[in-house]
N, C-alpha and C positions, 0 to 999 in steps of 0.2 A: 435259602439265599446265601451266595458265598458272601465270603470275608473277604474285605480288602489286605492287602499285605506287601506294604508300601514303605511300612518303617527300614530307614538305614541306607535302602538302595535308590529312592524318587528321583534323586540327581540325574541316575543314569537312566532311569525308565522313561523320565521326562524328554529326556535328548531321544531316545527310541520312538515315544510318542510325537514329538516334533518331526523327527521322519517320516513318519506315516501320514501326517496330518499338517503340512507345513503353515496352514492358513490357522493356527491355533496358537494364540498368545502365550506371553510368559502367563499375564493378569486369567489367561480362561486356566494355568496350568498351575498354580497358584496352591500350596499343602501347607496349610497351617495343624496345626496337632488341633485335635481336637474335630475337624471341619472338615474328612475325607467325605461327607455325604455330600458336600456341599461341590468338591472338586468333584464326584464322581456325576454329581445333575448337572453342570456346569460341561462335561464330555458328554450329556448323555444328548443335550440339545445341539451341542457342534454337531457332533460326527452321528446323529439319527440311530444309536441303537438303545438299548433297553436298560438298566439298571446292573442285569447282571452278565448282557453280553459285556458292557461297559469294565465291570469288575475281573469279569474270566480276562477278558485283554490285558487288561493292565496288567494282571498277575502271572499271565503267562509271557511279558514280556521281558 
């Protein structure tokens, strides 16, 4: 299973992910430290894909 890899840059991956996904809240886009599993289920129910397609996205974004 990948690693998320989100520290330093979410600011800007978030605005990328809001492009893609317009219909996706601040509250659904939400990274507190500690609780990326939490934002990562929270994408995985929006937008219908898997844990780790969910992860490869974000990371490759």
């Amino acid at each position: 299973m990948a690693g998320l890899k989100l520290k330093g840059v979410w600011n800007e991956v978030k605005g990328k992910v809001k492009q893609q996904y317009a219909d996706l809240t601040d509250d659904d886009l939400l990274l507190e430290e500690g609780k990326e599993d939490e934002l990562v289920g929270r994408l995985q129910q929006k937008v219908g894909k898997t844990r780790d397609e969910v992860v490869d996205w974000l990371n490759n974004l």
